[in-house]
N, CA, C and O atoms as a GROMACS GRO file, in nm:
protein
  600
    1UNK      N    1   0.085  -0.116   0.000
    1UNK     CA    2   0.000   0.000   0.000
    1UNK      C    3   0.090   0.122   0.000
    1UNK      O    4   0.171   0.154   0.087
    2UNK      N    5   0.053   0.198  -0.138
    2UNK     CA    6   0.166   0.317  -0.088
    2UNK      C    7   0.073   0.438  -0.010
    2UNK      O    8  -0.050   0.449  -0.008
    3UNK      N    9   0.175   0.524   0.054
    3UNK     CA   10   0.083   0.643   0.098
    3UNK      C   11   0.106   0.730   0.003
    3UNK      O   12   0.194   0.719  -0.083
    4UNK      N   13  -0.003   0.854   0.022
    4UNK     CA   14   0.032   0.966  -0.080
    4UNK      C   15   0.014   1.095   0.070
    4UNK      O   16   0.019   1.088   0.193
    5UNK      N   17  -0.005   1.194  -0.024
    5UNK     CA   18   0.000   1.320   0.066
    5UNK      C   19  -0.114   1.336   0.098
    5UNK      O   20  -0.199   1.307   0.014
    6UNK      N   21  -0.166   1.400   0.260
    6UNK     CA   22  -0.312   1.391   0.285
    6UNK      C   23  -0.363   1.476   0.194
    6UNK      O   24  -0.286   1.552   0.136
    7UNK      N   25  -0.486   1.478   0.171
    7UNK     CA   26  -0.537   1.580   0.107
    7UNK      C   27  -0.667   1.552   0.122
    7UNK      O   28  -0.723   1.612   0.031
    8UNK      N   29  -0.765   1.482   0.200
    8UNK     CA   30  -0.866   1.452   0.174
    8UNK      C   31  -0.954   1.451   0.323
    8UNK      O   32  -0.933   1.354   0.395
    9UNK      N   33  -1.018   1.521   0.356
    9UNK     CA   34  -1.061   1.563   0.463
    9UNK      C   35  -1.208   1.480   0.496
    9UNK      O   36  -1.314   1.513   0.442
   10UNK      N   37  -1.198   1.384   0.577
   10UNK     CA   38  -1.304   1.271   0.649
   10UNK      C   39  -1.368   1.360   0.743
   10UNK      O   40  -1.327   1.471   0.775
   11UNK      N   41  -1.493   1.291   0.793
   11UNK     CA   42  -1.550   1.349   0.901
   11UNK      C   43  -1.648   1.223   0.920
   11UNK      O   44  -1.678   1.150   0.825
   12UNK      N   45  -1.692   1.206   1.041
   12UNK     CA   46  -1.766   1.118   1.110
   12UNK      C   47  -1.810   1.148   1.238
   12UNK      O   48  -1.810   1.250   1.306
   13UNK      N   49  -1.862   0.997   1.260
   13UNK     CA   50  -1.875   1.006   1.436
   13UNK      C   51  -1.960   0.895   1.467
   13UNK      O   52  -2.028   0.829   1.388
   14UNK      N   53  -1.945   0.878   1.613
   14UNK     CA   54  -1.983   0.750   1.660
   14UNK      C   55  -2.127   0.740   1.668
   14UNK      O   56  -2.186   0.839   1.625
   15UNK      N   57  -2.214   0.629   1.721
   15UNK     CA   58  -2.350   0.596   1.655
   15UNK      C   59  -2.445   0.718   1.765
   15UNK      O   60  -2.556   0.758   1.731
   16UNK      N   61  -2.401   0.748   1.848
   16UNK     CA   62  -2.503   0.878   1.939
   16UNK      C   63  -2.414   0.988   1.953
   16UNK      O   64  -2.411   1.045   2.062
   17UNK      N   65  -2.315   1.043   1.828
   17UNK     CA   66  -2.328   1.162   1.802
   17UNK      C   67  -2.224   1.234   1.940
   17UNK      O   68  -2.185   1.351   1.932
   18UNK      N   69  -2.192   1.153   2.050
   18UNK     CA   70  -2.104   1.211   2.153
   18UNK      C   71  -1.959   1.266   2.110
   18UNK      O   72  -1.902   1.367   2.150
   19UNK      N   73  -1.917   1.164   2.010
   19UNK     CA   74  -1.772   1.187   1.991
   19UNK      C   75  -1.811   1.203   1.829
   19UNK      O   76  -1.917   1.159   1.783
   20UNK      N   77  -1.700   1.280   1.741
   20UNK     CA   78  -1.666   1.342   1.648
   20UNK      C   79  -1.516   1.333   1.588
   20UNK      O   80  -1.420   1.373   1.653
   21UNK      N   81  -1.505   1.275   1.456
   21UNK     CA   82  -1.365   1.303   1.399
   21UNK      C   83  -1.383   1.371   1.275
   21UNK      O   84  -1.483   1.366   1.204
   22UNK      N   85  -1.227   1.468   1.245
   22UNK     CA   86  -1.212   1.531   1.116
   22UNK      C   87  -1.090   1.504   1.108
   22UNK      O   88  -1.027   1.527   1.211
   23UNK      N   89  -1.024   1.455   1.006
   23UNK     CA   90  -0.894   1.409   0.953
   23UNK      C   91  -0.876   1.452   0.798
   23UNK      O   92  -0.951   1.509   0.718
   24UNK      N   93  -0.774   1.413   0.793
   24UNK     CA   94  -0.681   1.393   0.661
   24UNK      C   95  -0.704   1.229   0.600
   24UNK      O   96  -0.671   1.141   0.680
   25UNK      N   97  -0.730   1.206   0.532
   25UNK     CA   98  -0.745   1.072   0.448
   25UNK      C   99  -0.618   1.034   0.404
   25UNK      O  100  -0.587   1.090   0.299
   26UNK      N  101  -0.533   0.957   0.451
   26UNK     CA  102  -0.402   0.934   0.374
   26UNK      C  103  -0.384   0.895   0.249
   26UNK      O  104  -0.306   0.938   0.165
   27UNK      N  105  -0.487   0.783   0.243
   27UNK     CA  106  -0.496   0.700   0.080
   27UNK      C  107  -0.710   0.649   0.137
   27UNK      O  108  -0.763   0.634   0.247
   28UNK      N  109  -0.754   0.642   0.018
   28UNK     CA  110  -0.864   0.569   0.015
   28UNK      C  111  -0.846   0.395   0.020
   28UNK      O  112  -0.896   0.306  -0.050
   29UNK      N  113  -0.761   0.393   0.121
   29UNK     CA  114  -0.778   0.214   0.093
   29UNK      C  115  -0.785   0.195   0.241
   29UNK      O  116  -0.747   0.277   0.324
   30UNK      N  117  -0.843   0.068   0.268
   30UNK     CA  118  -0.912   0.017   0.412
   30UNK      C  119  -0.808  -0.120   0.444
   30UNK      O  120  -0.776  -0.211   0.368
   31UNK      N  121  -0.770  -0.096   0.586
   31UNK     CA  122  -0.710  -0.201   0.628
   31UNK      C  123  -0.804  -0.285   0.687
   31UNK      O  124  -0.896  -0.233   0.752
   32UNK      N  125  -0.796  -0.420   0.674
   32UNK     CA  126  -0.922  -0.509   0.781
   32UNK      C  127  -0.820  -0.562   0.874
   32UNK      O  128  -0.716  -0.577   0.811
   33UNK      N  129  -0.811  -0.588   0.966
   33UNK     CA  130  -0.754  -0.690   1.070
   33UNK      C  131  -0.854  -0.775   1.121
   33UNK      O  132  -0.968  -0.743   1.154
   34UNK      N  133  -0.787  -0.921   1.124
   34UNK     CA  134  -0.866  -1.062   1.152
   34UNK      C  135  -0.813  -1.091   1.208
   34UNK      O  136  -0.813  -1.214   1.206
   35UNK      N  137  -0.684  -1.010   1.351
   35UNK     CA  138  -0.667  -1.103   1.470
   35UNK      C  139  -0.818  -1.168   1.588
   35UNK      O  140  -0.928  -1.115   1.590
   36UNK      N  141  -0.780  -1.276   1.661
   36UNK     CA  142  -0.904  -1.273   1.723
   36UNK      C  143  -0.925  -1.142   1.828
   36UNK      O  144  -1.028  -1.146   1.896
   37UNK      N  145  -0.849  -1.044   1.842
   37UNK     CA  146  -0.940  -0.930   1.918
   37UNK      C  147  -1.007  -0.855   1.887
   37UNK      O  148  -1.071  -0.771   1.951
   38UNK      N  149  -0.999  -0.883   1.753
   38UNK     CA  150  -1.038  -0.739   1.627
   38UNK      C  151  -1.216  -0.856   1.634
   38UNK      O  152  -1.327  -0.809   1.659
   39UNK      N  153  -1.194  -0.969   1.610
   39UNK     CA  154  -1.299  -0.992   1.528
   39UNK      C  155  -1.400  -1.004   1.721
   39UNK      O  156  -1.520  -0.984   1.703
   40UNK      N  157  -1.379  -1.020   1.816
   40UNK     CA  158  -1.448  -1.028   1.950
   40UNK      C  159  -1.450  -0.832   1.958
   40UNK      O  160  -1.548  -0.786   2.016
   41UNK      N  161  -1.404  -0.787   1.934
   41UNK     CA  162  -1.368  -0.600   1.958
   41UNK      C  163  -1.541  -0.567   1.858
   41UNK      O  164  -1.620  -0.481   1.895
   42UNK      N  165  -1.570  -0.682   1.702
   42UNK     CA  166  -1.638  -0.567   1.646
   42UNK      C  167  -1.752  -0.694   1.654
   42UNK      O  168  -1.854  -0.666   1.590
   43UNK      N  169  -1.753  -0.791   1.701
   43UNK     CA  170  -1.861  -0.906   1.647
   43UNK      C  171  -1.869  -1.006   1.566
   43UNK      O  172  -1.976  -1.058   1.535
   44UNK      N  173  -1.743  -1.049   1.518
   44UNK     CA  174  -1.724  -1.130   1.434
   44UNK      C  175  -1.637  -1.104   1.323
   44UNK      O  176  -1.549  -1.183   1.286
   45UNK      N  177  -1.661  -0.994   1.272
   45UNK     CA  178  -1.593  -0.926   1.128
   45UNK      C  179  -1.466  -0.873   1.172
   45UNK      O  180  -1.429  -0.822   1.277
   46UNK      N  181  -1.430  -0.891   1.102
   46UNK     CA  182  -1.302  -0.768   1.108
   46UNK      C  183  -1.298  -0.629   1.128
   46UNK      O  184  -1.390  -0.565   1.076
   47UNK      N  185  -1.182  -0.546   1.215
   47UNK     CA  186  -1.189  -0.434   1.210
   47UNK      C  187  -1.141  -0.345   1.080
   47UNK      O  188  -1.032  -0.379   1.034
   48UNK      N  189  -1.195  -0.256   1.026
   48UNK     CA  190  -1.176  -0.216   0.945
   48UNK      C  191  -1.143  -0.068   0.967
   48UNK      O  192  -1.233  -0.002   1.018
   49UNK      N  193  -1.038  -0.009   0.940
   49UNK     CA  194  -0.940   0.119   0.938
   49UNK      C  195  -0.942   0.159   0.830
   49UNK      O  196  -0.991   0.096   0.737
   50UNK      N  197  -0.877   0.298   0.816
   50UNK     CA  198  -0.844   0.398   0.702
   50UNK      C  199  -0.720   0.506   0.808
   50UNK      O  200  -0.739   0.546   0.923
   51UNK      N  201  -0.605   0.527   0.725
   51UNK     CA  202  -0.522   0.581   0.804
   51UNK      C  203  -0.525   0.723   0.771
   51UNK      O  204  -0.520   0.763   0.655
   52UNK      N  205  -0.535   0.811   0.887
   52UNK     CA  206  -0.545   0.907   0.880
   52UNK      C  207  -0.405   1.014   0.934
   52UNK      O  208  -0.314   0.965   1.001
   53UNK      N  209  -0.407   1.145   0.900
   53UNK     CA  210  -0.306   1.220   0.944
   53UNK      C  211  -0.441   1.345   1.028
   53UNK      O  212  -0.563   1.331   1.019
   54UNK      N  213  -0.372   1.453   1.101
   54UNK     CA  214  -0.402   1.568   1.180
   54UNK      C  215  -0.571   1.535   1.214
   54UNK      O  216  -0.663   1.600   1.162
   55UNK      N  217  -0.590   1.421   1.311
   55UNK     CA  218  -0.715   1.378   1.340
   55UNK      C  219  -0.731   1.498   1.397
   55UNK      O  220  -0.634   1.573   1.404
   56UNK      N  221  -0.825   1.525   1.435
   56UNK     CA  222  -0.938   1.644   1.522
   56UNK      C  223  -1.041   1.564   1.588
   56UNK      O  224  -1.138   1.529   1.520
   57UNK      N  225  -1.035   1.523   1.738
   57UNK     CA  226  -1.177   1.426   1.793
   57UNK      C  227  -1.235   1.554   1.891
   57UNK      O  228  -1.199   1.652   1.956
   58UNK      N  229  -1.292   1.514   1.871
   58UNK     CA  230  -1.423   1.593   2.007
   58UNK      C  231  -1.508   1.511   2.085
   58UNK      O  232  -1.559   1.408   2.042
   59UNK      N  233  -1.525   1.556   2.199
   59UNK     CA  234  -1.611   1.455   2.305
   59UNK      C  235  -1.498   1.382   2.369
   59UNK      O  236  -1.534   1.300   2.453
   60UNK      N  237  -1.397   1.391   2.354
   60UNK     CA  238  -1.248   1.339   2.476
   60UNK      C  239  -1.333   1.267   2.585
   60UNK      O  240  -1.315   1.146   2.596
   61UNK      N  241  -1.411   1.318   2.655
   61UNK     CA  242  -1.464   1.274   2.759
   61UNK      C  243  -1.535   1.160   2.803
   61UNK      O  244  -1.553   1.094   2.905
   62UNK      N  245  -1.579   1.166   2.647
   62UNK     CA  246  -1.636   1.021   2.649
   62UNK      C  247  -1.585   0.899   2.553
   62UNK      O  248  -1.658   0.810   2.510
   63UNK      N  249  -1.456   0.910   2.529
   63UNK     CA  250  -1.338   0.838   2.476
   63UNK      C  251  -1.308   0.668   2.570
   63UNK      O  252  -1.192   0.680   2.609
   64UNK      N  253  -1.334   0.599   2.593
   64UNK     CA  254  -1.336   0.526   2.701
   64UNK      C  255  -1.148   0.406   2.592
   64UNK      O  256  -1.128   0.374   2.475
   65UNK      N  257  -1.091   0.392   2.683
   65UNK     CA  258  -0.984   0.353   2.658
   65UNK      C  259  -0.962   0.198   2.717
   65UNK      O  260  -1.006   0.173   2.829
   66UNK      N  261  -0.889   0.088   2.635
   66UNK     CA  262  -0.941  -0.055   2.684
   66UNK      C  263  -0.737  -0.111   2.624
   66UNK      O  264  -0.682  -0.100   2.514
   67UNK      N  265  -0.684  -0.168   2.764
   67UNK     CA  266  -0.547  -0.221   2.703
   67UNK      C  267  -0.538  -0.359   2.668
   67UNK      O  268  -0.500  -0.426   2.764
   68UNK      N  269  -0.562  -0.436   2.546
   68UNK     CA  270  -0.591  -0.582   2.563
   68UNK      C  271  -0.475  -0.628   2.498
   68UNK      O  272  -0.479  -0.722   2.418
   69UNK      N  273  -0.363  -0.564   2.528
   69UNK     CA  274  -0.215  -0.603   2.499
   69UNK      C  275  -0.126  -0.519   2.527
   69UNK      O  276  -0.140  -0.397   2.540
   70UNK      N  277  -0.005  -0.599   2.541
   70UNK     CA  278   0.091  -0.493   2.572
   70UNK      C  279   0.159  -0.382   2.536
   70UNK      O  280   0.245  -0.320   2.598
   71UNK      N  281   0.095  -0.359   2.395
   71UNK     CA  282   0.122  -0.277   2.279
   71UNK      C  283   0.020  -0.203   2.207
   71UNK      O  284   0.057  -0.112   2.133
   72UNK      N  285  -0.127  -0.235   2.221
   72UNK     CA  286  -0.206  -0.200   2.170
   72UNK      C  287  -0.329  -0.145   2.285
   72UNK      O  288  -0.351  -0.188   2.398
   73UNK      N  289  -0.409  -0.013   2.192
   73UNK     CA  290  -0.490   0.061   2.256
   73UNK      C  291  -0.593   0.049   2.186
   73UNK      O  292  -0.576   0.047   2.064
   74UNK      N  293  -0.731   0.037   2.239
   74UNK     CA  294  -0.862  -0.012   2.188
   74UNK      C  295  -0.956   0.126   2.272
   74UNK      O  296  -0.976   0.143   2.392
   75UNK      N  297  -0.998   0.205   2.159
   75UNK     CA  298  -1.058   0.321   2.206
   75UNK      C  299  -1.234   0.309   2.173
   75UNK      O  300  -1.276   0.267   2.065
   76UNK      N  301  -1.321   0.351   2.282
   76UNK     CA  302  -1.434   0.346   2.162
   76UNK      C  303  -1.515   0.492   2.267
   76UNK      O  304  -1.462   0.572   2.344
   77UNK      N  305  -1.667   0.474   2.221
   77UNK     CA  306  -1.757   0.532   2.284
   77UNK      C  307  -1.830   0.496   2.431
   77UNK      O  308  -1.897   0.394   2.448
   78UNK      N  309  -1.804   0.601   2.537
   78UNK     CA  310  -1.820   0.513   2.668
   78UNK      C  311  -1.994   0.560   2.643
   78UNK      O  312  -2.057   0.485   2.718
   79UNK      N  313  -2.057   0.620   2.594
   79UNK     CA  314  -2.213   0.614   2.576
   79UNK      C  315  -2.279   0.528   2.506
   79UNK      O  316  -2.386   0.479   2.544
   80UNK      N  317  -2.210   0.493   2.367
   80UNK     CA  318  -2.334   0.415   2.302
   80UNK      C  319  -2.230   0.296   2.200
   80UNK      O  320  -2.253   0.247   2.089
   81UNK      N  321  -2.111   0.280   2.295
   81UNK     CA  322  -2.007   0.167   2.259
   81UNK      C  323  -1.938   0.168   2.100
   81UNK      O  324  -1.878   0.069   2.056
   82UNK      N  325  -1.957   0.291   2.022
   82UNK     CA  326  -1.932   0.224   1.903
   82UNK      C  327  -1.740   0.232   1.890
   82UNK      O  328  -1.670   0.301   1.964
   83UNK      N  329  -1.694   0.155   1.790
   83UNK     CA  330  -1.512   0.126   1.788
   83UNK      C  331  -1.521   0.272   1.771
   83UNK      O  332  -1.628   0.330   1.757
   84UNK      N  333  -1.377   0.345   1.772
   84UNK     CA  334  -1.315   0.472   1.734
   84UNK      C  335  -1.205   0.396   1.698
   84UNK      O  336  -1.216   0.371   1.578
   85UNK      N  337  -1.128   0.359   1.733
   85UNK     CA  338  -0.973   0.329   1.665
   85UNK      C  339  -0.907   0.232   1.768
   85UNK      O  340  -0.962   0.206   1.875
   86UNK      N  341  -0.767   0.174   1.725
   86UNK     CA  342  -0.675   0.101   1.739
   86UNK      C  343  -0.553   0.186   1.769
   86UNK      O  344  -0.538   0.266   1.677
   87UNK      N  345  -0.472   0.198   1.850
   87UNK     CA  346  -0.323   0.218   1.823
   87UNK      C  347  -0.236   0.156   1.883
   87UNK      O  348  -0.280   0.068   1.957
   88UNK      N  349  -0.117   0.167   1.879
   88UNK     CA  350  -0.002   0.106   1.996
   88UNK      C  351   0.010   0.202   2.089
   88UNK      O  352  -0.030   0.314   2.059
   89UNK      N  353   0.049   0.186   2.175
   89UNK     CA  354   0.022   0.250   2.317
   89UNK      C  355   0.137   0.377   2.293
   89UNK      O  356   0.226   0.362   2.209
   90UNK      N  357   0.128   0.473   2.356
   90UNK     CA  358   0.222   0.586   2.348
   90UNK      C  359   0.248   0.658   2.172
   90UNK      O  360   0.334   0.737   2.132
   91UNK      N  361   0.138   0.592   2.102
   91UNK     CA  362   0.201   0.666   1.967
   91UNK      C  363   0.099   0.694   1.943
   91UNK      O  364   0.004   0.644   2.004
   92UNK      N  365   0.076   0.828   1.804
   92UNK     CA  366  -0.017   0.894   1.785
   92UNK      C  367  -0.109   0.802   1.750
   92UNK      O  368  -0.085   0.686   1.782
   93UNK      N  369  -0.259   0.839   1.664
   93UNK     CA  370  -0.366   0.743   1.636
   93UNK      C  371  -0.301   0.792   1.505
   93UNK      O  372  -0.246   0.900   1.482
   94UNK      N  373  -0.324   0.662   1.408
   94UNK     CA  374  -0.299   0.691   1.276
   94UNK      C  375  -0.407   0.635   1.218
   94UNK      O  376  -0.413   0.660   1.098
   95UNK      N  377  -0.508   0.558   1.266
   95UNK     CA  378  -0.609   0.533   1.157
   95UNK      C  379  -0.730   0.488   1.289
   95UNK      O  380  -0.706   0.446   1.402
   96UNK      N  381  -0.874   0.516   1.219
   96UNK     CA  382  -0.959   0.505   1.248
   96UNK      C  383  -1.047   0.398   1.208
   96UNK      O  384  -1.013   0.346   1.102
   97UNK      N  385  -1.152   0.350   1.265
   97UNK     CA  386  -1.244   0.284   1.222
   97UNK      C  387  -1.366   0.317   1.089
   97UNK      O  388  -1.472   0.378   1.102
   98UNK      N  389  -1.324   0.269   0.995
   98UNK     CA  390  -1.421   0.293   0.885
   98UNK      C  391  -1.587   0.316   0.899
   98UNK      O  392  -1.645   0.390   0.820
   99UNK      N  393  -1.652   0.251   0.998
   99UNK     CA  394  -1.770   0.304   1.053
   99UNK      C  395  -1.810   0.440   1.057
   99UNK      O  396  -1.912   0.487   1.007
  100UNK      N  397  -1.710   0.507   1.128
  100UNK     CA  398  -1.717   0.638   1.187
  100UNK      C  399  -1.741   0.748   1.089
  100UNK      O  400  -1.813   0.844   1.117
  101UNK      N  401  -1.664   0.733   0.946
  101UNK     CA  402  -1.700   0.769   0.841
  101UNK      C  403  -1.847   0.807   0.784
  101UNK      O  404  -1.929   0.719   0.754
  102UNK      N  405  -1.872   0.940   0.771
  102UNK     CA  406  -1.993   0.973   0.714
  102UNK      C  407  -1.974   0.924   0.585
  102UNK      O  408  -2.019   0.810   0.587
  103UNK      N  409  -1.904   0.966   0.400
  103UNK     CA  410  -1.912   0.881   0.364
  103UNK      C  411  -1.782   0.813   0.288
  103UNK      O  412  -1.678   0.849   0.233
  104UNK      N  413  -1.829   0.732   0.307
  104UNK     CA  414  -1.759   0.592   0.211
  104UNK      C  415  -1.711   0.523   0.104
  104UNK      O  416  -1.626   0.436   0.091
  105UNK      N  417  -1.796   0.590   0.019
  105UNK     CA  418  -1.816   0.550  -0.127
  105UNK      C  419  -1.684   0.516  -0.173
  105UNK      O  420  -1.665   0.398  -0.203
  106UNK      N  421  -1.546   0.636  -0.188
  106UNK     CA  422  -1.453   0.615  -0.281
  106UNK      C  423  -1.384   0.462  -0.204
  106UNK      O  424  -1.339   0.389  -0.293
  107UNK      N  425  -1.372   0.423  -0.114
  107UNK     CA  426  -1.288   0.349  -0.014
  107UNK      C  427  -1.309   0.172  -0.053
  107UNK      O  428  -1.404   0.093  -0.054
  108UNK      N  429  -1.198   0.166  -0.077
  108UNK     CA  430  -1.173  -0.001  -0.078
  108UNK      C  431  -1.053  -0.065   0.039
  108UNK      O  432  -0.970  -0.004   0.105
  109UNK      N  433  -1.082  -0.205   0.035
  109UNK     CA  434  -1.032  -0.281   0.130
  109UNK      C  435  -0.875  -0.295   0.022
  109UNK      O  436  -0.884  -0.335  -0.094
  110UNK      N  437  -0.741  -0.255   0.085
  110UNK     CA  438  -0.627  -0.264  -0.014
  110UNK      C  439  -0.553  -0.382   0.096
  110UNK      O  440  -0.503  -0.464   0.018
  111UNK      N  441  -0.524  -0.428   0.237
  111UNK     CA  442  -0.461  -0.493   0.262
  111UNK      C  443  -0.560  -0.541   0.385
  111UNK      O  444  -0.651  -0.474   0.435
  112UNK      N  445  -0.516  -0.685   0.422
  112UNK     CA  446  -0.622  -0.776   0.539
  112UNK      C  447  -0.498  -0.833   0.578
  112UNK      O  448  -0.406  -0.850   0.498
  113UNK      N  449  -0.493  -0.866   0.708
  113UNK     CA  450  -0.367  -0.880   0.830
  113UNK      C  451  -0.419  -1.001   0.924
  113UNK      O  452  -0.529  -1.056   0.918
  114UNK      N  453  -0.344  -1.020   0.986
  114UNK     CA  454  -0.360  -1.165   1.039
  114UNK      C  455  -0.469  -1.296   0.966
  114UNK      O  456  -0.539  -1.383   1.017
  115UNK      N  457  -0.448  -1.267   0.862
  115UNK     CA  458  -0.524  -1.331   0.784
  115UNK      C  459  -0.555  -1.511   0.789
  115UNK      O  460  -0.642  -1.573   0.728
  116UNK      N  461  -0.440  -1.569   0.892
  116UNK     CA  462  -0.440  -1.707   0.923
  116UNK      C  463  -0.558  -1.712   1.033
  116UNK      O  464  -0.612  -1.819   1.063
  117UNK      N  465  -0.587  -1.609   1.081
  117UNK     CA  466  -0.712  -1.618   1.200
  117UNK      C  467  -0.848  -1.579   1.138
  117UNK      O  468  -0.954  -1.605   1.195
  118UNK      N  469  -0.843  -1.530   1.047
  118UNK     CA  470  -1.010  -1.469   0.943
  118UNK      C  471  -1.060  -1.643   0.933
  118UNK      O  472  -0.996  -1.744   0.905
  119UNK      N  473  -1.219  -1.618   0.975
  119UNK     CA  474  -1.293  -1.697   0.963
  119UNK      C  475  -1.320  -1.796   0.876
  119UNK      O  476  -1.363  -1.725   0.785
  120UNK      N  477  -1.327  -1.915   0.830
  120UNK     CA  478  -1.355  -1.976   0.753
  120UNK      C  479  -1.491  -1.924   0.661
  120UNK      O  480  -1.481  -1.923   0.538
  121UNK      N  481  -1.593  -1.889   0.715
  121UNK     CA  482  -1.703  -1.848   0.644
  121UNK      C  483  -1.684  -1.691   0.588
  121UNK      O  484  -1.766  -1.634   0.516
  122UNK      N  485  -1.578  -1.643   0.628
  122UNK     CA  486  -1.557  -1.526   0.568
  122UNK      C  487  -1.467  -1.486   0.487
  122UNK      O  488  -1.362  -1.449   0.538
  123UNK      N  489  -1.484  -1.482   0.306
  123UNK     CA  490  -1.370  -1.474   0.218
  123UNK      C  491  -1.306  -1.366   0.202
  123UNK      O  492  -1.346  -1.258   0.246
  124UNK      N  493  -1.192  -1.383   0.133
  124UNK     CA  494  -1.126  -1.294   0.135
  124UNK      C  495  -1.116  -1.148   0.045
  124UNK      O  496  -1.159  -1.166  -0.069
  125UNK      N  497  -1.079  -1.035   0.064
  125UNK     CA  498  -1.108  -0.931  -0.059
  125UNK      C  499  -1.013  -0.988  -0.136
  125UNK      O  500  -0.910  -1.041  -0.096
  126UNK      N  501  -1.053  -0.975  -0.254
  126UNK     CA  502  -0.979  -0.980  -0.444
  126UNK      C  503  -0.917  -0.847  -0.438
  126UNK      O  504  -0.983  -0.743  -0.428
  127UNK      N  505  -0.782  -0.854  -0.444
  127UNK     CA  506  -0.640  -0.765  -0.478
  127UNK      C  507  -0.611  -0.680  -0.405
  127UNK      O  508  -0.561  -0.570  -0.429
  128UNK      N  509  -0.666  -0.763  -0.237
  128UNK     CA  510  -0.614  -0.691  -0.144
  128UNK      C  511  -0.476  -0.823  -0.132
  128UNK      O  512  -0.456  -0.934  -0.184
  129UNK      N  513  -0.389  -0.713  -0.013
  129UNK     CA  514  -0.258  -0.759   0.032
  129UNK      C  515  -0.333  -0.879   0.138
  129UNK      O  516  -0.444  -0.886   0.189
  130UNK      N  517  -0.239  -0.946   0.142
  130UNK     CA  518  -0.240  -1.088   0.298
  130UNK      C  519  -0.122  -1.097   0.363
  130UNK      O  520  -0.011  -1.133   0.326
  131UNK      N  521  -0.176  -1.048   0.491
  131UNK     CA  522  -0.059  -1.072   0.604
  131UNK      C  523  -0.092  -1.142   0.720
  131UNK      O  524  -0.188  -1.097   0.782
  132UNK      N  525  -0.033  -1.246   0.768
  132UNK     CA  526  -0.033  -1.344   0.855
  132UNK      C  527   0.013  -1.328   1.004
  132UNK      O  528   0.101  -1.244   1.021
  133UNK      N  529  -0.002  -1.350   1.039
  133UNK     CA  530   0.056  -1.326   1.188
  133UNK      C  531   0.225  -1.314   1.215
  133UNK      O  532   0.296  -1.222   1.257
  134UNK      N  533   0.256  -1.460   1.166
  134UNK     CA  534   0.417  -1.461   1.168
  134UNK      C  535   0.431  -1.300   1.066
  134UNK      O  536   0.493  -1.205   1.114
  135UNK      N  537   0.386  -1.294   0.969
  135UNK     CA  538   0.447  -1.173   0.862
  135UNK      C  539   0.438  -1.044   0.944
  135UNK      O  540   0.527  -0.962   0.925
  136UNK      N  541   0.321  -1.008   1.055
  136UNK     CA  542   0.310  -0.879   1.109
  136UNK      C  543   0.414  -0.880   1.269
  136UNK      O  544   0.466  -0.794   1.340
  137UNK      N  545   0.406  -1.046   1.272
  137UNK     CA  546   0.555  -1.007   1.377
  137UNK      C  547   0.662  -1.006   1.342
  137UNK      O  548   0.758  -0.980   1.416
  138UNK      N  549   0.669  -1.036   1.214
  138UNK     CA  550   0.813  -1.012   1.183
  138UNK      C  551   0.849  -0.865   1.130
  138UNK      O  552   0.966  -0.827   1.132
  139UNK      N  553   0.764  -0.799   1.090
  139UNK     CA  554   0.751  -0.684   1.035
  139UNK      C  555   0.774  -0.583   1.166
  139UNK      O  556   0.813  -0.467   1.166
  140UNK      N  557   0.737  -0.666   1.272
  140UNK     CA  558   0.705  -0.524   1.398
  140UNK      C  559   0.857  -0.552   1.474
  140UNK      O  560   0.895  -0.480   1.566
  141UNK      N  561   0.936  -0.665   1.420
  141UNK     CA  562   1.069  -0.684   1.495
  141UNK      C  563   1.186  -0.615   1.390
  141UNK      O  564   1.305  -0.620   1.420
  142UNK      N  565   1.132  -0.543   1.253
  142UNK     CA  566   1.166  -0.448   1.182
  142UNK      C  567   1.196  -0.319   1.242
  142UNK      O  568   1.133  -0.299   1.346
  143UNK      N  569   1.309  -0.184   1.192
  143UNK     CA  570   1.275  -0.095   1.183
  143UNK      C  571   1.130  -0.036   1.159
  143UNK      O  572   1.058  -0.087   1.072
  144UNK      N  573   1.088   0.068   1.233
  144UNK     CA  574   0.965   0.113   1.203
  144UNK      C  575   0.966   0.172   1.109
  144UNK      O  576   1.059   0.250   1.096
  145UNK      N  577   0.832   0.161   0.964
  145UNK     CA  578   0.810   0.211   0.877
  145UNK      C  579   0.695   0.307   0.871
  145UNK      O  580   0.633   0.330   0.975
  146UNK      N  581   0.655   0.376   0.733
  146UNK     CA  582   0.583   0.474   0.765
  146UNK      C  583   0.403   0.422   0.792
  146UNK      O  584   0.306   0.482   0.838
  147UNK      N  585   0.424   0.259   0.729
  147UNK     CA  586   0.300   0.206   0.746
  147UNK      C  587   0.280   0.156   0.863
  147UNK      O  588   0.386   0.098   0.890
  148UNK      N  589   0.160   0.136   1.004
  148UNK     CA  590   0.147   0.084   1.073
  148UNK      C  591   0.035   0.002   1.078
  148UNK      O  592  -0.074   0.010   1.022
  149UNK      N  593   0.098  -0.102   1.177
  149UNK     CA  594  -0.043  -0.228   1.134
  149UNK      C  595  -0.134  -0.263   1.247
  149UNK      O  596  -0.124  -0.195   1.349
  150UNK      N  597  -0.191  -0.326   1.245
  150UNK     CA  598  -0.290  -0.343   1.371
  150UNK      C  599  -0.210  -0.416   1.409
  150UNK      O  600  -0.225  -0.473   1.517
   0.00000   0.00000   0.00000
């Protein structure tokens, strides 16, 4: 997935309207993650992201924050539960939950991650990337790059 320069200004918000995002769109392509926290985090499916630059949230207050690893931050709505985002702990948010998105339309699925844990009943996107578990730990025992993964 390459990035380009932001230029594309998102806006959303969670399902009762408490919390609010405005960002930068990095690229129109959607990451899914199919570890099992992602798919217990949204109900089964995968979480689905879009990486963003100079987020803007509102409603902080009702940001409710969840650590279900030693590396990762699970943010959502403490009123009406919906996801807000993923990050690693101590680093900025770089991508959000595709939900949150008012709209959608241009956005495709370009890469799916832990892909050895995605459901049997659930196929895979056509000419998206596949990354496996071993591939995203080996990637995270890498220098850090400009892409980050769930």
């Amino acid at each position: 997935m390459t990035e380009r320069e932001p230029s594309d200004v998102v806006r959303g918000g969670c399902l009762c309207g408490a919390v609010t995002v405005s960002a930068r769109l990095r690229a129109p392509t959607i990451l899914a993650c199919h570890c099992t926290q992602c798919q217990r985090w949204t109900g089964g499916g995968p979480l689905f992201t879009v990486r963003v630059s100079d987020l803007e949230l509102s409603g902080g207050e009702h940001v409710g924050t969840y650590h279900a690893s030693d590396w990762g931050e699970r943010a959502f709505c403490k009123v009406c539960g919906t996801t807000l985002y993923w990050r690693r702990q101590k680093h900025d948010i770089a991508g959000i939950a595709v939900g949150l998105l008012h709209e959608q339309s241009q956005l495709t699925v370009a890469m799916e991650i832990y892909t050895d844990h995605r459901p049997d009943w659930l196929p895979h996107w056509a000419g998206a990337g596949q990354m496996t578990q071993a591939d995203i730990e080996a990637r995270s025992r890498a220098p850090e790059t400009k892409e980050t993964s769930q």
